[in-house]
C-alpha positions as CSV (number, residue, x, y, z in Angstrom):
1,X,151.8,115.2,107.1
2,X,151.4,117.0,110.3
3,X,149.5,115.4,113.4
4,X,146.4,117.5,113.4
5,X,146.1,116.5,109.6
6,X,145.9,112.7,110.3
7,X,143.1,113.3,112.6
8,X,141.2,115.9,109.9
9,X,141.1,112.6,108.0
10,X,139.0,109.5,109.5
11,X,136.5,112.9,110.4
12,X,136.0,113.8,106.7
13,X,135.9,110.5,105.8
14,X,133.2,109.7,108.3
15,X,131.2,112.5,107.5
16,X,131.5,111.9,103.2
17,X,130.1,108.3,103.7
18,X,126.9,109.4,105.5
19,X,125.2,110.1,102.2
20,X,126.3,106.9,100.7
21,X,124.2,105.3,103.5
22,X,120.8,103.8,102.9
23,X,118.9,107.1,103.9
24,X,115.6,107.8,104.1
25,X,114.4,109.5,101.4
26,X,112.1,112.7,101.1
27,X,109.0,111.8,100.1
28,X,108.0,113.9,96.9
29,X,104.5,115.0,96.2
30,X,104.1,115.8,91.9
31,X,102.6,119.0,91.7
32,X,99.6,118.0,89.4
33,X,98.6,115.5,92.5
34,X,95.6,116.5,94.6
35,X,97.7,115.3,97.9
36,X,99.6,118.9,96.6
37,X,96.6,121.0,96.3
38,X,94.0,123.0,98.9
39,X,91.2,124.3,98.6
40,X,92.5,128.4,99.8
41,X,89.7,129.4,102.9
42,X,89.9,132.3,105.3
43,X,91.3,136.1,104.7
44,X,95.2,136.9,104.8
45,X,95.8,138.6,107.6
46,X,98.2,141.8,107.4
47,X,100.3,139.9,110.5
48,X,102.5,136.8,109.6
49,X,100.3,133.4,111.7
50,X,102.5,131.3,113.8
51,X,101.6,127.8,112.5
52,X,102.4,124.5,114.7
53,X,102.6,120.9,113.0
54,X,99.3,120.5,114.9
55,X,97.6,123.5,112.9
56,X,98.8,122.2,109.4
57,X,97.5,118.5,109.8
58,X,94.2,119.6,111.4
59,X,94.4,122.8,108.2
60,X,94.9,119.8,105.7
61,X,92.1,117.7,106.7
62,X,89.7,120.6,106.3
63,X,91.2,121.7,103.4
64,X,93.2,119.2,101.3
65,X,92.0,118.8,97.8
66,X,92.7,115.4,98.3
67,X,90.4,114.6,101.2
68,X,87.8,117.1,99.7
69,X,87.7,115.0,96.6
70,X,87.7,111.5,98.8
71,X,84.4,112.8,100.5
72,X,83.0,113.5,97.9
73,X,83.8,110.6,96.4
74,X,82.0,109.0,99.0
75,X,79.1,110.6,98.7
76,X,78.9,110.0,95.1
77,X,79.2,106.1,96.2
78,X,76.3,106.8,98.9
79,X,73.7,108.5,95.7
80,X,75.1,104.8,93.7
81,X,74.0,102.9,96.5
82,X,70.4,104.6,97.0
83,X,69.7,104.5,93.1
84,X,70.3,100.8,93.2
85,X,68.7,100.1,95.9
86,X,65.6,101.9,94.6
87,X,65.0,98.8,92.4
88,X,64.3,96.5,95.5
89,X,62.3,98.9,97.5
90,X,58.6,100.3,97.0
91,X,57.9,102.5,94.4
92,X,54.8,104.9,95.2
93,X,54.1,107.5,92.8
94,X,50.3,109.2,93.2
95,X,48.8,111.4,90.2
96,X,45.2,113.3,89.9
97,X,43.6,114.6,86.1
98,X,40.9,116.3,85.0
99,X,40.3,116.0,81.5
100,X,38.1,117.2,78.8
101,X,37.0,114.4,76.5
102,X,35.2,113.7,73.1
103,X,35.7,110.3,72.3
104,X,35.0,108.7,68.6
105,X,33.9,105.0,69.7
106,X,34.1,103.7,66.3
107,X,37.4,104.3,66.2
108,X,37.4,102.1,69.1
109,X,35.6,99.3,67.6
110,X,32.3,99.2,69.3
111,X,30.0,97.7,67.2
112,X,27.3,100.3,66.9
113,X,24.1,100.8,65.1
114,X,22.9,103.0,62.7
115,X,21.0,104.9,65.1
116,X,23.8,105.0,67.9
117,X,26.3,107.9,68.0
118,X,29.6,107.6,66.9
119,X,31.0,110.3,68.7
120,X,30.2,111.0,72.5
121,X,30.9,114.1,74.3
122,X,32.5,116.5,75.1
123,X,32.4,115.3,79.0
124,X,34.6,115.4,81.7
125,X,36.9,112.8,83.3
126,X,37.7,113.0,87.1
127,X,40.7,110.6,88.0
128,X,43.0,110.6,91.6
129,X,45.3,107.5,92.1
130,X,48.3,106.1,93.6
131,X,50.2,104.1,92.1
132,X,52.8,101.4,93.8
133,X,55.0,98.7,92.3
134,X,57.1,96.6,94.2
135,X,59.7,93.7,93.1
136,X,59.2,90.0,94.5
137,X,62.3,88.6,93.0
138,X,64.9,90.3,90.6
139,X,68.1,88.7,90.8
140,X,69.7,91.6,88.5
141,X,68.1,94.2,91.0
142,X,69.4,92.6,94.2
143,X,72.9,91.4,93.0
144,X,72.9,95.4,92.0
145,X,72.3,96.5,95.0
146,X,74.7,94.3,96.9
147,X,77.3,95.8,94.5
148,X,76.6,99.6,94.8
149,X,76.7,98.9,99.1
150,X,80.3,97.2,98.6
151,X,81.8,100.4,96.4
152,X,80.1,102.2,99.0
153,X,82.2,100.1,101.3
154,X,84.8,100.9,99.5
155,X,84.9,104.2,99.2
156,X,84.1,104.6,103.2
157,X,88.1,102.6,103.6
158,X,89.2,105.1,100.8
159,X,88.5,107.9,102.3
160,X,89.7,106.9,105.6
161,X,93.0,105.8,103.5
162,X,93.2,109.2,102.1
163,X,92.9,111.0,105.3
164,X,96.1,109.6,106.8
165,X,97.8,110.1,103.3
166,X,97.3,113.9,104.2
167,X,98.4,113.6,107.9
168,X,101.4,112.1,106.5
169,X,101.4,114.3,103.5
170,X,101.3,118.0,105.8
171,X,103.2,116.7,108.7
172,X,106.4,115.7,106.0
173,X,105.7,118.9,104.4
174,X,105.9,120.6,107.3
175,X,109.3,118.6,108.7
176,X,110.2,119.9,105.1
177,X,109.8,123.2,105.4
178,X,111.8,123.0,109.2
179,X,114.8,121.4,107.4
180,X,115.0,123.4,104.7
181,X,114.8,126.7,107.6
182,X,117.5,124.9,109.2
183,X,119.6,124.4,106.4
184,X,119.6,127.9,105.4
185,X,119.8,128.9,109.2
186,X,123.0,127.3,108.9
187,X,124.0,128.1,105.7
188,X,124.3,131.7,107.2
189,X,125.9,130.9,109.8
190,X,128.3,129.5,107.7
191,X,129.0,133.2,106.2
192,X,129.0,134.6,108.6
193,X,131.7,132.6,110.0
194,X,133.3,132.7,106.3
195,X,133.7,136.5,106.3
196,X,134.6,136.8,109.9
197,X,137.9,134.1,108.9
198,X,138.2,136.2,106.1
199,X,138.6,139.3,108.0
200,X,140.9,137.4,110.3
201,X,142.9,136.3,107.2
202,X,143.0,139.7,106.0
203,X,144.3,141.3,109.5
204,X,146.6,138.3,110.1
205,X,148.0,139.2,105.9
206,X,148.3,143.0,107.4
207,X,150.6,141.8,109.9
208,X,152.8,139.7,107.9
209,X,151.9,136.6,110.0
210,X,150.3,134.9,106.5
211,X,150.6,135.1,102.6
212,X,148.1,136.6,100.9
213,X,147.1,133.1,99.2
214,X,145.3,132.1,102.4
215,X,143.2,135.5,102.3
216,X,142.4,134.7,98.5
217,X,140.7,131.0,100.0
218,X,139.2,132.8,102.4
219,X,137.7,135.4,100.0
220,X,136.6,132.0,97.5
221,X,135.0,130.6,100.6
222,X,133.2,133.2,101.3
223,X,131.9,133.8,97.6
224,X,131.3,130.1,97.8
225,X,128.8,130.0,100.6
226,X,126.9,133.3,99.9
227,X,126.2,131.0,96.7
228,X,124.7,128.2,99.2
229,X,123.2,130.6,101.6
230,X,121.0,132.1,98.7
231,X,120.0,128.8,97.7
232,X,119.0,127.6,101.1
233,X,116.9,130.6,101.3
234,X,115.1,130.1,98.5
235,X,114.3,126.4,99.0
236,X,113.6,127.3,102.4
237,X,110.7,129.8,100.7
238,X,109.4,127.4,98.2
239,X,108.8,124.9,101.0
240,X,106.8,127.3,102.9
241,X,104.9,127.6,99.9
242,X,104.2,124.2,98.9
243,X,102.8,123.8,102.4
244,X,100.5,126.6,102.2
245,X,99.1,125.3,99.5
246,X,99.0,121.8,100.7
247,X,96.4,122.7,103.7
248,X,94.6,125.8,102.3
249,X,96.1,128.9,103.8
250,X,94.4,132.2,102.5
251,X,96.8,133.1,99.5
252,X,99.3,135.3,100.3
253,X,99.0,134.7,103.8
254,X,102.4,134.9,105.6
255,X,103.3,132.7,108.6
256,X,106.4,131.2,110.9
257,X,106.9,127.6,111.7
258,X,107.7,126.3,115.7
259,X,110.3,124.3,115.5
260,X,109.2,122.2,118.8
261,X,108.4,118.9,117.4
262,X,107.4,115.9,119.7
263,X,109.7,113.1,119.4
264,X,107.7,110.2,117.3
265,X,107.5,107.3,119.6
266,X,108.9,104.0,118.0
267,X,106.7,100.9,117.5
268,X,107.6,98.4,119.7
269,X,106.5,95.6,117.2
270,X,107.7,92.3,115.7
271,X,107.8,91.9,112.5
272,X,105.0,89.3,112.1
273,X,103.1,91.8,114.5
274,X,103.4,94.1,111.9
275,X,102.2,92.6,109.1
276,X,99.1,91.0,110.8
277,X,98.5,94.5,112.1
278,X,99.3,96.1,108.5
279,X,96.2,92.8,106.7
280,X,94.1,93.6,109.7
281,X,94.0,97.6,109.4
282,X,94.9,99.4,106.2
283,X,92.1,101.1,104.2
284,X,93.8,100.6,101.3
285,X,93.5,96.8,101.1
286,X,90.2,96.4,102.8
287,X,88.9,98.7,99.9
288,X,90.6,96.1,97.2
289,X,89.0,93.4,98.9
290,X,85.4,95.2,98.9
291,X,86.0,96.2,95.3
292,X,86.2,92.3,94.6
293,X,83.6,92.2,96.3
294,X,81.7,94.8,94.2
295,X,82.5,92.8,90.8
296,X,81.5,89.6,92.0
297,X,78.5,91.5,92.8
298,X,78.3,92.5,89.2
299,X,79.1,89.3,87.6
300,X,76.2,87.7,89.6
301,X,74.1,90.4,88.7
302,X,74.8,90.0,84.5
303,X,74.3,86.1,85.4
304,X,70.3,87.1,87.2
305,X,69.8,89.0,83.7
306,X,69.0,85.3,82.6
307,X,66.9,84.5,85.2
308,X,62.9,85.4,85.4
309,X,61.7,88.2,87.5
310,X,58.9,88.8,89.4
311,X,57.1,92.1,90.4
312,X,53.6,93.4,91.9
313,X,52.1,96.3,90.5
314,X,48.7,97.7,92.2
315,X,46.9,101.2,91.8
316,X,44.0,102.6,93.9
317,X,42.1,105.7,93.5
318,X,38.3,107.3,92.5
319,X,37.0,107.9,89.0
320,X,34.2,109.2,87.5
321,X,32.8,112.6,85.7
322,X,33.2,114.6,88.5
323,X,35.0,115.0,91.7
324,X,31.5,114.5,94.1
325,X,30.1,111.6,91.4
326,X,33.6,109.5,91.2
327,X,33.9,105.8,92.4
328,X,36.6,104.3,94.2
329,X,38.3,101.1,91.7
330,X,42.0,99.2,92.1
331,X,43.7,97.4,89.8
332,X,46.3,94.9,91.3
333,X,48.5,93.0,89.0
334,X,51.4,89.8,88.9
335,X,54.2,90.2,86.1
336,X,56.7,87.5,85.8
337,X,59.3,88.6,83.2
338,X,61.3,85.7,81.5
339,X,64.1,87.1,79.6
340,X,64.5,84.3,76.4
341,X,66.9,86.5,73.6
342,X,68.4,89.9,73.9
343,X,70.8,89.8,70.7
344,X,74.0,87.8,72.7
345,X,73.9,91.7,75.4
346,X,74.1,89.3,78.7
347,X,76.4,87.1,76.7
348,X,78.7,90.4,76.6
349,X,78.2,91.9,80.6
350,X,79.2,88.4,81.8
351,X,82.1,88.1,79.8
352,X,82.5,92.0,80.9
353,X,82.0,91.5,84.5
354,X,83.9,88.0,84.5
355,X,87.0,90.4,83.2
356,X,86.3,92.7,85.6
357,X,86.3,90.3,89.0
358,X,89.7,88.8,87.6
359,X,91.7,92.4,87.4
360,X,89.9,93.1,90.7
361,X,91.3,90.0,92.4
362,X,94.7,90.5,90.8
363,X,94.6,93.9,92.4
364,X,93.9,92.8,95.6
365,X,96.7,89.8,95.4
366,X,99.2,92.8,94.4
367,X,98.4,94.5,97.4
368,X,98.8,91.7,100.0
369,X,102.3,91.4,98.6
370,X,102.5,95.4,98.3
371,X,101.6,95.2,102.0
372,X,104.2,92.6,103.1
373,X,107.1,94.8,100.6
374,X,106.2,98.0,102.5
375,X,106.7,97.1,106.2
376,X,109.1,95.1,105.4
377,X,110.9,98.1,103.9
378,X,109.6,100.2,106.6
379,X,111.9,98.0,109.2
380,X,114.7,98.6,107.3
381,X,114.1,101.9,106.6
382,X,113.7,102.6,110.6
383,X,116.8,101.3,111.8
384,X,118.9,102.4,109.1
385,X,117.6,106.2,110.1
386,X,118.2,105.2,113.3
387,X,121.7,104.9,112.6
388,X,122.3,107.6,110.7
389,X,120.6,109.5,113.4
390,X,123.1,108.5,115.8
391,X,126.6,109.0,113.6
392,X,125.1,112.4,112.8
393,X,124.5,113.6,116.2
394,X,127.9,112.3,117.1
395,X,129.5,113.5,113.3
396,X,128.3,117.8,114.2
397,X,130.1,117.6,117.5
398,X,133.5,116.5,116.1
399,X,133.3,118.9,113.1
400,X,132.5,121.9,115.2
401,X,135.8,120.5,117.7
402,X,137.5,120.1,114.3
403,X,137.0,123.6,113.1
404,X,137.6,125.7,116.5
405,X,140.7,123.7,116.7
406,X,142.1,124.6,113.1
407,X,140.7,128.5,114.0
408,X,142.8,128.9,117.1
409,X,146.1,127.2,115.1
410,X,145.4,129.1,112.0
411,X,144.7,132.4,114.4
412,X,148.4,131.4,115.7
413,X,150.4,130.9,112.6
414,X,150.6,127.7,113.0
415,X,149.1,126.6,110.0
416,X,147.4,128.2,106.9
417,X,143.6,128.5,106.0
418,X,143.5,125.1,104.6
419,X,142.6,123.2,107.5
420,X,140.1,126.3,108.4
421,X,138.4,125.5,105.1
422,X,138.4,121.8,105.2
423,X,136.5,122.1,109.1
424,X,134.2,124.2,107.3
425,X,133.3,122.1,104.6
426,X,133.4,119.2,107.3
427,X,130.9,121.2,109.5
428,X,128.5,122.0,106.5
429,X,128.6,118.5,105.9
430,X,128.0,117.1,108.8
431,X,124.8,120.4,109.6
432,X,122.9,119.1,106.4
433,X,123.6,115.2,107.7
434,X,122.0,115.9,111.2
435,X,119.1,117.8,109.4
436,X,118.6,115.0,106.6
437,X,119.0,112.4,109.8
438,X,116.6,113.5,112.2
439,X,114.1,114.4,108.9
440,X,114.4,111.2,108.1
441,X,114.3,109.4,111.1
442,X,110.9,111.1,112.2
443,X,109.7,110.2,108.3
444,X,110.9,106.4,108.5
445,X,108.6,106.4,112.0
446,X,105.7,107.5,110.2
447,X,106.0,105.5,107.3
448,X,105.9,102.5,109.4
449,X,102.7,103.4,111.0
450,X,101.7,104.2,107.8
451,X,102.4,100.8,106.1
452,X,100.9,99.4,109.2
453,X,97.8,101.1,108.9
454,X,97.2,102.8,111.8
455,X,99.1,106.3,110.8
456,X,96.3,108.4,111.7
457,X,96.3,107.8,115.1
458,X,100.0,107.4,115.4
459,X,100.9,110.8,113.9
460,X,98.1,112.7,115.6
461,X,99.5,111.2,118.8
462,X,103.1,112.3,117.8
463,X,102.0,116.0,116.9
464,X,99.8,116.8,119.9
465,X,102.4,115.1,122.3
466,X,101.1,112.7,125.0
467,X,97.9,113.6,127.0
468,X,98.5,115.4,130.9
């Protein structure tokens, strides 16, 4: 074996191992998911847009179906909250007739004579009143109310959650789309450099110098990465398209990406920093522990059905035959309800809302471990990227020494295409390990700050760059 072969070798062997390292994943969005989806806005222009990271997130938040439907959401909660809390608050209603009466009084059981009428009338009936009604104590109402303010709560932390999902969301969509770009960049560069050795193979075959084996490799090389090139295009394409969809472009709207990405900053964190950080600040678990919150709420509530109630009901106004001839009267009245049988129905909404409280604080238990798994995870996740990002920086510069030196000795008959071939593969290899490395470094940065809950400000300060 010849010396430059032993040294093709360990470089081969370094670059083959990279993807049987722990390496950051791309996170996947399913199609049907409203994280995938916009809500289209705006006119395509006739001009392809040049779109930065920093239009995309601030696109998505306008226009992700999935922030659209957390609003709303939350406003939904807000009407929840208002109905219930109607129960507890005034009610003042106010209503004026005029009527047209003939009234049989017999029918009413006034004891008349023979010589009394039993039918009065026709005359007319003036009434204008307002009405109020007001509870004192309602345990059902209250606990209700309490309730509807904690999904409220909820849905407030949700929403918040779901914004930084997004951000995360169009800003890996977006790193996406620029590695796929790169990868099909260099998959035609890769051609072109297959059927510029193949043109040198087929000169060097006219001269003699080589057997016409070495141009057939050449010419299978170069069949071989128009093959790749075509396929990196078209990924490259459908990643351009997911993100327009993703933060509402106009349809059909054409546009470029900038490639000028700021560097995510690390977080300089402990572990244990981390975590208390992570309990203290993501939306997700602080709208678990409100939901709890909600059903105990609940439970209470079907528990005050039990219990008496007490209200205050009260009208004021003027009646009489006409609108000049009417008196003023009131009417002010106590009610205290006491429930005694309802057929075993509050029986059922405890046992419903006790059910309901336990799942709720199972949920919430899941997630304090689910929180403690994902930065944990997270860590890991960082410094193995880290060191992937490292070997593949290092990895591109010995494949492209690798395949100028096998150029120059095949280019001197020195030795066939072989080598040439296997530097190439080394160099393709070790292109889609830098991309898949420095993708996944910047994602296993963001996913940190994600797990820790504070990815909205950590991504907006890595896509607009640090303040002048």
């Amino acid at each position: 074996m010849k010396a430059n072969q032993l040294t093709l070798i360990p470089i081969l062997a370094l670059l083959m191992a990279a993807p049987a390292l722990a390496q950051q994943q791309p996170i996947t969005i399913p199609r049907n998911s409203p994280l995938a989806g916009g809500v289209p806005s705006g006119t395509a222009t006739p001009e392809p847009i040049t779109l930065t990271i920093v239009d995309a997130v601030t696109r998505s938040l306008q226009h992700n179906l999935g922030v659209l439907m957390a609003e709303q959401d939350t406003s939904w909660a807000g009407g929840d909250r208002a109905i219930a809390l109607s129960r507890m608050l005034p009610n003042v209603n106010g209503s004026i007739t005029e009527a047209r009466r003939k009234t049989n009084l017999e029918a009413f059981g006034f004891p008349l004579g023979p010589d009394f009428p039993r039918v009065v009338g026709p005359y007319n009936v003036f009434d204008a009143r307002l009405f109020v009604s007001q509870a004192v104590f309602d345990s059902n109402a209250s606990n209700q109310a309490s309730a509807a303010a904690h999904r409220l709560e909820a849905a407030k932390h949700s929403y918040q959650e779901m914004r930084s999902l997004v951000m995360l969301a169009s800003a890996n969509t977006y790193l996406q789309a620029l590695a796929t770009q790169a990868r099909s960049a260099a998959a035609e560069a890769q051609l072109a450099s297959s059927q510029a050795l193949h043109q040198q193979a087929l000169d060097l075959r006219s001269s003699g110098i080589i057997a016409g084996l070495d141009v057939v490799r050449a010419e299978v090389r170069v069949s071989s990465d128009r093959q790749r090139a075509t396929a990196a295009s078209n990924e490259a394409q459908k990643a351009k398209l997911s993100l327009a969809r993703l933060i509402g472009l106009p349809v059909g709207q054409e546009f470029t990406l900038v490639d000028r990405i700021p560097i995510v900053p690390d977080e300089t964190i402990t572990l244990q920093q981390a975590l208390d950080a992570a309990y203290a600040n993501r939306e997700d678990y602080k709208a678990a522990i409100e939901q709890q919150k909600a059903a105990e709420a609940m439970r209470k509530a079907a528990v005050g059905e039990q219990l008496p109630s007490v209200h205050v009901n009260a009208d004021i106004g003027t009646i009489g035959l006409t609108v000049g001839s009417s008196l003023p009267t009131f009417n002010l009245m106590g009610t205290v309800d006491v429930p005694l049988w309802n057929g075993g129905k509050t029986k059922g909404r405890i046992a419903q809302a006790t059910a309901d409280l336990q799942r709720r604080t199972n949920e919430v238990e899941d997630l304090k471990a689910r929180v403690y798994y994902d930065v944990r995870s997270a860590f890991l996740d960082l410094e193995a990227s880290r060191e992937q990002f490292e070997a593949a920086s290092r990895g591109t510069e010995l494949a492209a020494q690798q395949l100028q030196q096998s150029r120059d000795r095949f280019a001197a008959g020195v030795a066939n295409n072989i080598e040439v071939v296997q530097a190439q593969e080394a160099v393709a290899v070790a292109t889609e390990q830098a991309i898949s490395a420095q993708y996944g470094f910047s994602v296993a940065k963001a996913l940190l700050a994600q797990s820790i809950g504070n990815a909205e400000e950590a991504l907006l300060k890595a896509v607009q760059g640090p303040k002048p």
